[in-house]
BAMARKOL-981828 format. One line per 4 residues: their letters; for each residue x, y, z of C-alpha. Coordinates in Angstrom, 1 decimal. Layout:
# residues N
A = X/Y/Z  ...
# end
This chain:
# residues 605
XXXX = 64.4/138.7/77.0  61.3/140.6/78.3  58.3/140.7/76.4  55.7/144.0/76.6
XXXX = 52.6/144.5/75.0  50.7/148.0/73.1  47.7/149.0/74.7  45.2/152.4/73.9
XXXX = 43.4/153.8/71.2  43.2/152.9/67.6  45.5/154.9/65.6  47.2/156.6/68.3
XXXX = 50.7/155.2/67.2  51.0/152.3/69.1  52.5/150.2/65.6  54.6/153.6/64.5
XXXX = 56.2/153.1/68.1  57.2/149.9/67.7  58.4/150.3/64.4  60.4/153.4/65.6
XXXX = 61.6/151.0/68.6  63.1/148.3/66.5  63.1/148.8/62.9  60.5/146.4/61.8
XXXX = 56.9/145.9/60.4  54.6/145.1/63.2  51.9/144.6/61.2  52.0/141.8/59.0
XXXX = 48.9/141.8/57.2  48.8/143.6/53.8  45.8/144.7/54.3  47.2/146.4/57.6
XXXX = 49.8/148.4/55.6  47.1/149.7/53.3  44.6/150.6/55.6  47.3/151.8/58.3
XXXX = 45.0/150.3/60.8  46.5/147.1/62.9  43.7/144.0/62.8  46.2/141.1/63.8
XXXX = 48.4/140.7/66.4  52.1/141.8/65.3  55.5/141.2/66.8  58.7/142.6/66.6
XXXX = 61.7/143.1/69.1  64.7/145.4/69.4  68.5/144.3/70.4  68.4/141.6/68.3
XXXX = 71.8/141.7/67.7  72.8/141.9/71.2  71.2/139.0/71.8  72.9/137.1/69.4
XXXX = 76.9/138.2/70.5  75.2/137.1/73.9  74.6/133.6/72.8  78.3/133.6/70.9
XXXX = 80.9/134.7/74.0  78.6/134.1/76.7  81.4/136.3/78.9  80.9/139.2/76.9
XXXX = 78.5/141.6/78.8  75.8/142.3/75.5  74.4/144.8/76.9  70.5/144.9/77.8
XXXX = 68.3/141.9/77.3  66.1/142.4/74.1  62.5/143.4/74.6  59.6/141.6/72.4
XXXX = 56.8/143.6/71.7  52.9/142.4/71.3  51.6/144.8/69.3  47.8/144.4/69.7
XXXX = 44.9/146.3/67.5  43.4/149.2/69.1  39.6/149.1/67.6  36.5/148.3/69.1
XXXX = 35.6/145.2/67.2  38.5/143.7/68.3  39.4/143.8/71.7  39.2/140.0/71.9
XXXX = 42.5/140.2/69.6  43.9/142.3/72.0  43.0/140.3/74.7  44.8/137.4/73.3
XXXX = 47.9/139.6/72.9  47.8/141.1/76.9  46.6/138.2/78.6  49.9/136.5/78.8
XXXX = 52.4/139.4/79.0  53.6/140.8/82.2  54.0/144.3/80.6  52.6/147.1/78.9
XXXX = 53.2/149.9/76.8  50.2/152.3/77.1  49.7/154.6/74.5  47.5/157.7/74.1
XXXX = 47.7/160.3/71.5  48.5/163.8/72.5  46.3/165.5/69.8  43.4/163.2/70.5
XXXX = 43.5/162.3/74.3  42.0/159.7/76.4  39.4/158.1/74.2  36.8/155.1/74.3
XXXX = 39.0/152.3/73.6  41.6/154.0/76.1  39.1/153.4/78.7  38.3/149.6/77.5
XXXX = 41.6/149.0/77.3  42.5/150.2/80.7  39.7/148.3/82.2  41.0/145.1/80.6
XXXX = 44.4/145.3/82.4  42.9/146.3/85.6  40.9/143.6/85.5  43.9/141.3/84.5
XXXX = 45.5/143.1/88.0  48.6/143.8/85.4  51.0/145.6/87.7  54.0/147.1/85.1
XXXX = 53.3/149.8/82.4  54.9/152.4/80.7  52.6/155.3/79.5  53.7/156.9/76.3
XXXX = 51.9/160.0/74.9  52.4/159.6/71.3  52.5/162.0/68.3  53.9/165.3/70.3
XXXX = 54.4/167.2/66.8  50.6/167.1/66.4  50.4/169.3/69.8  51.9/171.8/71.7
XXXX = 53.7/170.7/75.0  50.9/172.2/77.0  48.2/169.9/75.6  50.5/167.2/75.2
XXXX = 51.5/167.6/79.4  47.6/168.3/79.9  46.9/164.6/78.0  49.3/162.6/79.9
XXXX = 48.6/164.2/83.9  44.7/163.0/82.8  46.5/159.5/81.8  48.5/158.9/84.7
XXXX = 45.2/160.0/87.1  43.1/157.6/85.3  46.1/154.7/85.3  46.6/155.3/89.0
XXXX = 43.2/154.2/90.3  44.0/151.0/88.8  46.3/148.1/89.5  48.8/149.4/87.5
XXXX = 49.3/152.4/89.9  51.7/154.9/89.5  53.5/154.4/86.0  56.3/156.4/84.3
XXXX = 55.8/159.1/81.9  57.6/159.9/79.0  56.2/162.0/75.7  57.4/161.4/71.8
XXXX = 57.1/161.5/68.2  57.3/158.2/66.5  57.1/160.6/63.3  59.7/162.8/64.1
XXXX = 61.9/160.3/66.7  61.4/163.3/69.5  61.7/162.0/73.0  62.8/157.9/71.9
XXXX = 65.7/158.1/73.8  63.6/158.5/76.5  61.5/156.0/76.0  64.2/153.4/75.6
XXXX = 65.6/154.1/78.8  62.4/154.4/80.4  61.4/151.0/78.7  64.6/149.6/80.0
XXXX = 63.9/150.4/83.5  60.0/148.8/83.0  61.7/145.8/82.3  64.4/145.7/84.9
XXXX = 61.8/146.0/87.7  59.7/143.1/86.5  59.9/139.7/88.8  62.2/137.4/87.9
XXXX = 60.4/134.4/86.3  60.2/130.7/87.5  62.2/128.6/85.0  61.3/125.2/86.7
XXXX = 57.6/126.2/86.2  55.3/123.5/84.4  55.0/124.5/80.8  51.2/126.1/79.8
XXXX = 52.1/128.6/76.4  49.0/130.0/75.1  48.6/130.0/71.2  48.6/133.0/69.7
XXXX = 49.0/132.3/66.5  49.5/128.9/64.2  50.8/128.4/60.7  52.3/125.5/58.8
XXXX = 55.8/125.7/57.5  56.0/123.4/54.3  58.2/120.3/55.0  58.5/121.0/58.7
XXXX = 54.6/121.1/59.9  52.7/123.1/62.1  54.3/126.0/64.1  52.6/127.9/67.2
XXXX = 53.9/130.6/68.6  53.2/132.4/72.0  54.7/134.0/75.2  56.1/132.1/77.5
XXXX = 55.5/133.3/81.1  56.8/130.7/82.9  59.0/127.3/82.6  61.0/126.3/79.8
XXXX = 61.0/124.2/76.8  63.4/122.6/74.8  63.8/120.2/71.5  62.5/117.1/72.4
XXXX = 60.4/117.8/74.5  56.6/116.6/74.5  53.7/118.9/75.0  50.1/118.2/74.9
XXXX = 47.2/119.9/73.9  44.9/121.0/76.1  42.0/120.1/74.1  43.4/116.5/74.1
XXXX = 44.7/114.5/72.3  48.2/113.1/71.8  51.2/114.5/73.0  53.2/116.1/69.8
XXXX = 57.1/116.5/70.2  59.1/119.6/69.5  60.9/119.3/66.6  62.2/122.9/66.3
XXXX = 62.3/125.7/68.8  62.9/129.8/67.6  63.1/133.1/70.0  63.9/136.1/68.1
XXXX = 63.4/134.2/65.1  67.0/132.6/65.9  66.8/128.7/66.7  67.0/127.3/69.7
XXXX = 67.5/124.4/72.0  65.7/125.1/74.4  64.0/129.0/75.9  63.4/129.6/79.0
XXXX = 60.9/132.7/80.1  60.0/135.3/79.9  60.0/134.7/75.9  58.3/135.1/72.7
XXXX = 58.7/131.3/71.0  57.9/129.5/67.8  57.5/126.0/68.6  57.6/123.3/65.4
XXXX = 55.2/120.8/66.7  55.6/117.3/65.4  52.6/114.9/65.6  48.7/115.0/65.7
XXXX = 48.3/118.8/66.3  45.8/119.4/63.5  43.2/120.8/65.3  45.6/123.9/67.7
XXXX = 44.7/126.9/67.3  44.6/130.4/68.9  42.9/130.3/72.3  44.4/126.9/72.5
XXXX = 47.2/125.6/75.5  50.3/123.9/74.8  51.3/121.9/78.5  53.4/120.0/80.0
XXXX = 52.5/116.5/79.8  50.5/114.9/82.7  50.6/118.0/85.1  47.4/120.1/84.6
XXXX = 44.3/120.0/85.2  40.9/120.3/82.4  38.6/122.6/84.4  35.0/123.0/83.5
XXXX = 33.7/124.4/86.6  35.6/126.7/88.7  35.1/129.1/91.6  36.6/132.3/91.7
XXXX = 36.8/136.0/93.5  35.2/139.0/91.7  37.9/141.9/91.4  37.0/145.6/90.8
XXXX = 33.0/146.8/91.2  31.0/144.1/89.7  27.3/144.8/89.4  24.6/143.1/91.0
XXXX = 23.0/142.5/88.3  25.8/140.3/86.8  24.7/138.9/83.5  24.3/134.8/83.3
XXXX = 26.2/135.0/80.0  29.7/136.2/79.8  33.0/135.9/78.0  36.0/134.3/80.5
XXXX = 39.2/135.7/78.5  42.2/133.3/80.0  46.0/133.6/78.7  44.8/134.5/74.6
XXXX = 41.6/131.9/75.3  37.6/133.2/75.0  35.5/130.9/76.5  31.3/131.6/77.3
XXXX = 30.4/131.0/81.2  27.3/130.6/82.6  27.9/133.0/86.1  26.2/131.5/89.2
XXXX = 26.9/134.4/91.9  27.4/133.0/95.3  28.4/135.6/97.3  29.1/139.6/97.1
XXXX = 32.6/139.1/95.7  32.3/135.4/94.7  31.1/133.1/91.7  30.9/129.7/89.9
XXXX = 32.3/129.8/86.5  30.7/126.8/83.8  32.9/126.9/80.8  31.6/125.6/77.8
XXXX = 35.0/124.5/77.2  37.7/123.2/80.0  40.7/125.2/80.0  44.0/124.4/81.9
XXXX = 43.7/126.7/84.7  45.0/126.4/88.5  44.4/128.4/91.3  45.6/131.8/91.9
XXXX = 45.1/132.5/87.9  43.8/136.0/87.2  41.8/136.7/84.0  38.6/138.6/83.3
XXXX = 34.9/137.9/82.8  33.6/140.6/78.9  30.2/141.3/77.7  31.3/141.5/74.1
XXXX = 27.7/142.8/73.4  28.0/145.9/75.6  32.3/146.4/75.1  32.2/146.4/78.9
XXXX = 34.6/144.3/81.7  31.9/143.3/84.4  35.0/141.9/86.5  38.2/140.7/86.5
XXXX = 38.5/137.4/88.3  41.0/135.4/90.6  41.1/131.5/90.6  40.0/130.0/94.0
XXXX = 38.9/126.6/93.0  39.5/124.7/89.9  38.1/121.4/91.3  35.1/122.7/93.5
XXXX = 32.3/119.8/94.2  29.3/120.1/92.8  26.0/121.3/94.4  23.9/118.2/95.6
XXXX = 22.0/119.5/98.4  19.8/122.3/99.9  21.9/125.0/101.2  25.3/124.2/99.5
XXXX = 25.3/127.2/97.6  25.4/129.6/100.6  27.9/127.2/102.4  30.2/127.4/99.5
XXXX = 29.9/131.1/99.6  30.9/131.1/103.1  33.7/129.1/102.8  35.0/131.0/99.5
XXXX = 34.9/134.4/101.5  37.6/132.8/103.6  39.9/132.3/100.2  42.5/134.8/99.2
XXXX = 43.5/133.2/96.2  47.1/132.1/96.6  47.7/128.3/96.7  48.2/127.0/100.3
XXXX = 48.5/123.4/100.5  47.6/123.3/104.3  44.2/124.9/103.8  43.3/123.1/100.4
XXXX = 43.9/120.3/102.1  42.2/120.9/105.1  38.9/122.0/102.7  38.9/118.2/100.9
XXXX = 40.0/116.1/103.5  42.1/113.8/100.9  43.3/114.2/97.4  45.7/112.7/95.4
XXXX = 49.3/114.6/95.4  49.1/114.9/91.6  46.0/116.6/91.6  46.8/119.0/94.3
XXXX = 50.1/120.0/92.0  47.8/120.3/88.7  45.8/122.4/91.2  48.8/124.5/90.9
XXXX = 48.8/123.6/95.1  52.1/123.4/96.8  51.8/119.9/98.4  51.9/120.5/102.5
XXXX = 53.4/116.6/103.6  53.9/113.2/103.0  51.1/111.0/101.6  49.9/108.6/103.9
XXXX = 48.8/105.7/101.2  49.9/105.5/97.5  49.4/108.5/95.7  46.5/110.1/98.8
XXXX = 47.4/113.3/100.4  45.4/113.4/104.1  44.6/116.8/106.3  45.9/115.3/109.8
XXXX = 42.7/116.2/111.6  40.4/114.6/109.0  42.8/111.3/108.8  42.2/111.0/112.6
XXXX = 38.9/110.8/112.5  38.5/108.2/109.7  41.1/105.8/112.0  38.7/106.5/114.4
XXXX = 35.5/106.1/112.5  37.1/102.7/110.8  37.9/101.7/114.7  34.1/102.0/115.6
XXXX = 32.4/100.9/112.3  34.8/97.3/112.9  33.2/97.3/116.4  29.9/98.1/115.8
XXXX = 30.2/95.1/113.0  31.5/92.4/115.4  28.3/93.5/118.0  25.8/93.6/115.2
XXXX = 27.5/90.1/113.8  28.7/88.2/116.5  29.6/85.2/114.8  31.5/86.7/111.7
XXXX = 33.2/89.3/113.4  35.7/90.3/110.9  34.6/93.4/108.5  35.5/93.1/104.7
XXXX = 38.1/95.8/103.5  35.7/96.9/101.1  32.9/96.9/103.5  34.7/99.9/105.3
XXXX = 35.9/101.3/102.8  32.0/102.4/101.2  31.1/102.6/104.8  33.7/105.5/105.2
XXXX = 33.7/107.0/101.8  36.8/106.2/100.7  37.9/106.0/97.3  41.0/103.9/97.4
XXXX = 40.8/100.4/99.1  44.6/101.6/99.7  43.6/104.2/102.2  41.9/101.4/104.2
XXXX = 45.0/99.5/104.7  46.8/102.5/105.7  43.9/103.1/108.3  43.7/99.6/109.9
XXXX = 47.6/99.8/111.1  46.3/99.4/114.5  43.6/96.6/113.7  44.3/92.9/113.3
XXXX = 43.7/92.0/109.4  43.3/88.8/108.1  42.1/87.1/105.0  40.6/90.8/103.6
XXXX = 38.9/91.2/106.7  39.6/93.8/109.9  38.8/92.6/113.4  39.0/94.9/116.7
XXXX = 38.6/93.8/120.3  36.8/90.3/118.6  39.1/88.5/116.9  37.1/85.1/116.7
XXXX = 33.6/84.6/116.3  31.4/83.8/119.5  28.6/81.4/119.1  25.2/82.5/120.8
XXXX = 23.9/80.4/123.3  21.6/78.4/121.4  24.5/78.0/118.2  27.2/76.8/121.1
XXXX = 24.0/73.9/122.0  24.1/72.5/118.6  27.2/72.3/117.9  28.2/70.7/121.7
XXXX = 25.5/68.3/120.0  27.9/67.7/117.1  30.7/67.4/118.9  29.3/64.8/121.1
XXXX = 28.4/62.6/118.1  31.6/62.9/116.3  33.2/62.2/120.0  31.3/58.9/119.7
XXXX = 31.8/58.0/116.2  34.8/60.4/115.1  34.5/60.0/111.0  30.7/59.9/110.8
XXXX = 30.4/63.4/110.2  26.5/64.5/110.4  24.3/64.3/107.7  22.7/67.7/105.8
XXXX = 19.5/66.6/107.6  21.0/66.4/111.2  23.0/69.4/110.6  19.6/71.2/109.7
XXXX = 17.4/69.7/112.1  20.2/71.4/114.7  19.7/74.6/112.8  23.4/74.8/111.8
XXXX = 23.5/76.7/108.7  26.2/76.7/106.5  27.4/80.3/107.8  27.3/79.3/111.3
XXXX = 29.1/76.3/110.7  31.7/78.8/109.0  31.9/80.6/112.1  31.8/77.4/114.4
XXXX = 34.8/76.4/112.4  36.7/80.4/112.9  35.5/79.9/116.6  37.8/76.6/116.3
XXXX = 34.8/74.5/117.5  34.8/72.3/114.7  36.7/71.2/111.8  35.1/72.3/108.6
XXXX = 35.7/70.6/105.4  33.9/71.1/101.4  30.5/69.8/101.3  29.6/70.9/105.1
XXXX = 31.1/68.0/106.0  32.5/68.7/109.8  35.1/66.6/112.2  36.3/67.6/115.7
XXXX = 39.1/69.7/115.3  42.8/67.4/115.2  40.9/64.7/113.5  42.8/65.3/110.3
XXXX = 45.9/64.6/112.4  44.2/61.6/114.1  42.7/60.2/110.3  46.5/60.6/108.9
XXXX = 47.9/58.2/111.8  45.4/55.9/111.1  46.2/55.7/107.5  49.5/55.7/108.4
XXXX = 49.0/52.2/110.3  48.0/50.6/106.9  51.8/50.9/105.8  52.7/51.4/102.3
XXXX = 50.0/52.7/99.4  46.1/52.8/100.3  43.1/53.4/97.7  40.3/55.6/98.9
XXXX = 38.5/52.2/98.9  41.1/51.4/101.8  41.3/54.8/103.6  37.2/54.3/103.9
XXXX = 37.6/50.9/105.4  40.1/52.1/108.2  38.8/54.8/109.1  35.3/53.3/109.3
XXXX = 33.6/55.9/107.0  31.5/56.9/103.7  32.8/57.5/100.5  30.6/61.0/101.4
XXXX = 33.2/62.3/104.0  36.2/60.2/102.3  36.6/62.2/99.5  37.0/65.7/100.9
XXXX = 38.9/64.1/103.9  41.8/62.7/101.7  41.7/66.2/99.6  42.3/67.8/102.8
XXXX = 44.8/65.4/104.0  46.6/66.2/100.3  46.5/69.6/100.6  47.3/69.7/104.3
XXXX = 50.8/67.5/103.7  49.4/64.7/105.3  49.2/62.5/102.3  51.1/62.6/98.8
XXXX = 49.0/61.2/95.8  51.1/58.3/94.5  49.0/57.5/90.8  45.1/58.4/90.4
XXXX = 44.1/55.8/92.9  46.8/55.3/95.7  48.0/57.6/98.2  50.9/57.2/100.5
XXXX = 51.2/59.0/104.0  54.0/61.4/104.4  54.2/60.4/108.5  54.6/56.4/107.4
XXXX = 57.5/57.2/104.7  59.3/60.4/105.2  59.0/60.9/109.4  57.0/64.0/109.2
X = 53.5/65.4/109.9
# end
């Protein structure tokens, strides 16, 4: 189907046309038909029945594709119902009276779809058996000048009598070719359908209905609110009050929600699960003439949503948005910035940024504007990424982003230039490390990945491809530690005792009184200077070996009481020796006190 909405005056025949168009009540308000004045939004559609031979001999050729009508209230006081009705529709019916003329809320409304850049509309000058042709011809050449300066551009024409059914043909064929020259829509589009209306249905639960502009949705599926909350499931689906299992767009739906949706209502955002973003901040481009003087304080209309802003300008064209409350928005969205106070449209607006960084330094504000000047407003994955240097791949798609290349860790999205110079910043922060700590050279994973920045400890690893790892830590050009001069003197010392007396491992004091500390014992022991065993107790490297063939030469089971005797040692450097030895696959435990040597009994070492 294709789905238009009423735009103009109040009480210039907006409802009597749709009525006329397809023989039902627009208005469904009582109070509507009594005062003959349209307060609530009202639908209606013609070629119903078309549609439905359509759906039963899908080779029979039904003739056009209905058209869904938004009929919206022409009043003052309630051009926030309009917008609700417009915001999501790609078309529009203009109307203007011939017997009254362009009017205030003919200007209002005009500004509202300029400022929503709506490009197809149909200009209809109503109630031609209230005037003579000449006025009537007068009326609609001063409509289509004012329509043309606008994004709308030049429009078709046509003039009628809803009253009389004068000139209807017309406009069916001239609402016919409005909808044929509308884009096609994108089917495989993430779901976002705007509430425009909610009501319960007893036994069945709450129902919402809107326009679909994009994607489709079917029975079963889940949606989520965009307030939050848990995903509901759709129990039911209608379009053209016929069910459904599944619509696609462009089309008007009623969706039976089943699950927590108590708290949806107009304004709200039914989405497809997991694949939008909740923006609270947002950068954007100014469209039309907006004043200097822009107020702090306005109204963002988005899809049938009102939300107050706080408007930081930050450039002639450009502003930051602060929405009171986040709506699912992505970038190249259009919608438009009210001053419900004055019924004027400062602006209409155009997404740039739903996920702009905040301002944490002197002079970010006029850098941002810089860089925003250089936006146009249609997603290019390229330049988004080459503006934030890394960002996850489902955020760049929430974005509404088309995603440029591969990621290069995990989820992580990198701009080529910017991924570059973090391998070559990680390269350099490794060997600045190994200078600044010569005897530990090796630099903790997490150490560079806060020294860079990073967010992911991932993105690390994918970094270091062409640095040795090991143990959690990256080495470059030193991949041991070297021992300062006076470090390489005390432990020669040490080795030159333990040469002597080869399980007498050094006391704490000695070990002190040398000025070994227990880290640069750790890096004698990476160095491979020494052997380095629980309790700083250190050997000459191969003494394990050498301690296993001696225990080996006691033949059969040995206590630790035994082990110390042969090897000539304390129960001090016994204990973690044997340990050692056990973990090593020297020695096999036997019961809690004897041991047996692998070497002796099995032939191996």
């Amino acid at each position: 189907m294709h789905v238009v909405a009423t735009a103009g005056h109040v009480d210039h025949g907006k409802s009597t046309l749709v009525r006329a168009l397809t023989g039902m009540e627009p208005d469904r308000l009582e109070e509507e038909r009594r005062r003959g004045l349209t307060i609530e939004l009202g639908f209606a559609w013609t070629d119903a029945d078309a549609d439905a031979d359509a759906d039963a001999d899908a080779g029979a050729n039904a003739g056009a594709e209905p058209i869904a009508f938004v009929d919206v209230p022409g009043h003052e006081r309630l051009v926030g119902t309009m917008l609700a009705g417009v915001g999501p529709v790609p078309a529009v019916m203009f109307v203007v009276a011939a017997d009254q003329g362009w009017q205030r809320q003919s200007q209002e409304h005009l500004a509202v779809l300029d400022a929503l850049g709506v490009r197809h509309a149909l200009l209809v000058v109503s109630r031609a058996d209230l005037a003579g042709a000449e006025a009537a011809a007068r009326v609609r050449d001063d409509a289509l000048a004012r329509i043309a300066g606008t994004s709308l551009g030049a429009v078709d024409a046509v003039t009628v009598s809803g009253a009389t059914g004068q000139g209807m043909d017309g406009l069916r064929a001239a609402l016919e070719r409005l909808a044929g020259a509308l884009p096609p829509p994108d089917l495989d589009a993430d779901v976002r359908l705007w509430v425009d209306r909610v009501f319960t249905v007893q036994g069945r639960g709450t129902v919402v209905t809107g326009t679909l502009g994009a994607g489709t949705i079917k029975v079963g599926d889940r949606l989520e609110p965009a307030a939050g909350g848990d995903p509901v499931r759709v129990r039911g689906l209608q379009s053209l009050k016929r069910d459904r299992d599944e619509a696609g767009a462009v089309a008007r739906v009623a969706v039976n929600l089943h699950g927590g949706s108590g708290e949806i209502r107009r304004g709200e955002a039914m989405l497809a699960p997991g694949r939008w973003l909740a923006a609270d901040v947002i950068d954007v481009r100014l469209r039309g003439d907006p004043a200097r003087d822009l107020p702090k304080r306005l109204m963002l209309h988005a899809g049938t949503a009102a939300v107050p802003v706080h408007v930081r300008p930050l450039g002639d064209d450009t502003a930051r948005l602060s929405l009171t409350r986040a709506l699912p928005l992505r970038v190249g969205d259009v919608a438009l910035l009210r001053d419900p106070g004055r019924h004027h449209i400062p602006a209409g607006v155009t997404v740039l940024d739903v996920r702009p960084e905040r301002f944490a330094r002197r002079g970010a504000a006029v850098a941002r504007a810089r860089e925003l000047a250089a936006m146009t407003g249609r997603p290019d994955g390229a330049d988004e990424l080459r503006r934030r240097g890394l960002v996850r791949r489902a955020d760049l798609v929430a974005m509404g982003v088309p995603v440029p290349s591969a990621p290069v860790a995990g989820d992580w999205l990198a701009d080529p230039g910017h991924w570059a110079g973090l391998r070559d910043r990680l390269a350099a922060i490794v060997e600045e490390h190994a200078a600044r700590h010569p005897t530990d050279p090796g630099l903790p994973a997490e150490a560079a990945r806060r020294a860079l920045g990073l967010p992911d400890r991932a993105l690390v690893e994918a970094l270091a491809s062409g640095l040795r790892r090991r143990d959690g830590r990256l080495y470059g050009s030193a991949t041991a530690p070297a021992l300062p001069p006076p470090v390489q003197a005390a432990v020669d010392a040490v080795r030159r005792e333990l040469a002597e007396a080869p399980f007498r491992a050094p006391e704490a004091g000695r070990l002190a009184e040398l000025g070994l500390t227990p880290k640069l014992l750790a890096a004698a022991a990476a160095a491979g200077a020494l052997l380095r065993l629980p309790g700083e107790i250190v050997l000459l490297p191969g003494d394990d070996a050498r301690a296993a063939d001696v225990l080996a030469g006691l033949g059969g089971t040995f206590t630790l009481s035994d082990a110390r005797r042969a090897l000539g040692t304390t129960r001090r450097v016994a204990v973690p020796l044997l340990e050692h030895l056990d973990a090593r696959g020297y020695t096999v435990r036997v019961d809690d006190l004897r041991r047996r040597c692998r070497v002796h009994t099995e032939g191996t070492s």
